[in-house]
VMD Tcl script that draws the C-alpha trace (Angstrom):
set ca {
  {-21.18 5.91 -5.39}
  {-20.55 4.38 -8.77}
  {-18.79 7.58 -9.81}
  {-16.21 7.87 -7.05}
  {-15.82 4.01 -6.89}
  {-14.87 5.02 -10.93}
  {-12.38 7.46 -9.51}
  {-10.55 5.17 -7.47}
  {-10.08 2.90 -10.06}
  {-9.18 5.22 -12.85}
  {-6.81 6.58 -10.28}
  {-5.42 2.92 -10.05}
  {-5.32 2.34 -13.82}
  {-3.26 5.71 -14.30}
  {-0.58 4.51 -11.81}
  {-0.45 0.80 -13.67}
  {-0.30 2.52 -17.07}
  {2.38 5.27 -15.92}
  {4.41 2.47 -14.30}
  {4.09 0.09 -16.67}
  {5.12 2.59 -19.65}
  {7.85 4.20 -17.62}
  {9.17 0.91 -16.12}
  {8.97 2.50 -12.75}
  {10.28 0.95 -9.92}
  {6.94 1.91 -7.87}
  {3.29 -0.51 -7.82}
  {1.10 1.13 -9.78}
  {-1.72 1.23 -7.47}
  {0.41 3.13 -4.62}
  {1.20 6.02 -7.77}
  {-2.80 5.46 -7.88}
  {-3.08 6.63 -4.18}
  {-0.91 9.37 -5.06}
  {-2.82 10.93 -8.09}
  {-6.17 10.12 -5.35}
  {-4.49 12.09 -2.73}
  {-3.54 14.94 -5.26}
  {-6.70 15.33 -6.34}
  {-8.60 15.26 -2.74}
  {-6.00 18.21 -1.74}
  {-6.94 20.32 -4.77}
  {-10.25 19.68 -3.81}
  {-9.59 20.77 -0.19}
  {-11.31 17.99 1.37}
  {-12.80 14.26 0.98}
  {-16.73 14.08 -0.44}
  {-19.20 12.23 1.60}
  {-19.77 9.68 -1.34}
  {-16.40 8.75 -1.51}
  {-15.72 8.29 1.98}
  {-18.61 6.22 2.00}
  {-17.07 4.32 -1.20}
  {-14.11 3.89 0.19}
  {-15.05 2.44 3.86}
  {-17.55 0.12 1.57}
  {-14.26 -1.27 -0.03}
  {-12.40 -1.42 3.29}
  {-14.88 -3.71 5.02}
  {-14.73 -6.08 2.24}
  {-10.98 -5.85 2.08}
  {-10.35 -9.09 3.89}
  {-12.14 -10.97 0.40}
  {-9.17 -9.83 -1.56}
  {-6.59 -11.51 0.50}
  {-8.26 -14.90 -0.14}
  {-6.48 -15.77 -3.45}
  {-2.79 -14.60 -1.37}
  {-4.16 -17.23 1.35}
  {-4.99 -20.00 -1.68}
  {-1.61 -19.21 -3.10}
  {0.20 -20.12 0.08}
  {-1.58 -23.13 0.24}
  {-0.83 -24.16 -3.19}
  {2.64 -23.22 -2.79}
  {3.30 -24.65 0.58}
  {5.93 -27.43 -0.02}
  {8.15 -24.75 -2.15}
  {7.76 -22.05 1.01}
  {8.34 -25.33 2.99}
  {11.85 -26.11 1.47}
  {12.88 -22.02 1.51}
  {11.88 -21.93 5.17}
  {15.27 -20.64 6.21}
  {16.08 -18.09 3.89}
  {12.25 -16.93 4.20}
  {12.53 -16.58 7.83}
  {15.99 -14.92 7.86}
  {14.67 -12.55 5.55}
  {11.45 -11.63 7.74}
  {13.45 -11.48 10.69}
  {16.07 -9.14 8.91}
  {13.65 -6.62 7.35}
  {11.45 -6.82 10.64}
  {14.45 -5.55 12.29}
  {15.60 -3.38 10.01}
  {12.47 -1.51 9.51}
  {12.35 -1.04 13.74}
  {15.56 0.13 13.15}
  {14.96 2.77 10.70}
  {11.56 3.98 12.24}
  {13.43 4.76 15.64}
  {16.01 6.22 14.14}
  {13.35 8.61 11.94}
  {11.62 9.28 14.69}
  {14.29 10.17 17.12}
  {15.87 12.72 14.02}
  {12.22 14.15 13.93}
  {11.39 14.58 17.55}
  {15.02 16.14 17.87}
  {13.93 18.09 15.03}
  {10.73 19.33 16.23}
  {13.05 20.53 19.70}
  {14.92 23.03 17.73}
  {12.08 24.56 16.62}
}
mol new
graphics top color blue
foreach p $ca { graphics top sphere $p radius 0.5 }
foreach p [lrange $ca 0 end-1] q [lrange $ca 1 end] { graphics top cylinder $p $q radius 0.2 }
display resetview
C-alpha cells in the first residue's frame, strides 16, 4: 500500500514540477493523473493494491475539502461584497458548460450514426 500510495504522489509531484518549470497552463496534479493513467495502460490494467490505495484516499476525500470550507468562512464578507459578479459568473459557465456538453454530445452521437 505504501508503495502505490508513493506512486500516486510521485505521479503528482512530476506534474507540479513539469508545470511549474514549463509554466504550463495545466494543475499539476491533473498532468499527475495523466502520467498515472499512462503508466496503468502500459501496464494493461490497475493492481489490486492500488485500487485499494486509491478507494482508501477517496473515502477520506471529503477531509481535504475542510480547509476550502474554512477559507469561505474566513473570506465571507469579501465573497459577500462580489456576490453579483460571483453569481453571474456561476450562472454563465453553468450554462455554458450545458451548452458545450450537448453540443459534444449531439456531434458524437451523429458521429457514431455514420459509422
Amino acid at each position: 500500500m505504501l508503495g502505490f500510495l508513493t506512486l500516486i504522489l510521485v505521479c503528482q509531484l512530476a506534474g507540479e514540477f513539469i508545470t511549474g518549470a514549463l509554466a504550463l497552463p495545466i494543475p499539476g496534479p491533473v498532468l499527475g493523473m495523466v502520467f498515472l493513467f499512462v503508466i496503468l495502460m502500459l501496464l494493461g490494467r490497475v493492481p489490486a493494491q492500488l485500487d485499494q490505495t486509491a478507494n482508501g484516499l477517496l473515502r477520506s476525500m471529503s477531509l481535504l475539502f475542510v480547509p476550502a470550507g474554512t477559507g469561505v468562512i474566513l473570506h465571507f464578507q469579501l465573497l459577500g461584497q462580489a456576490l453579483l459578479p460571483l453569481g453571474l459568473a456561476l450562472v454563465v459557465s453553468t450554462l455554458a458548460t450545458i451548452a458545450v456538453t450537448g453540443l459534444l454530445m449531439q456531434w458524437l452521437g451523429a458521429g457514431s450514426a455514420d459509422g
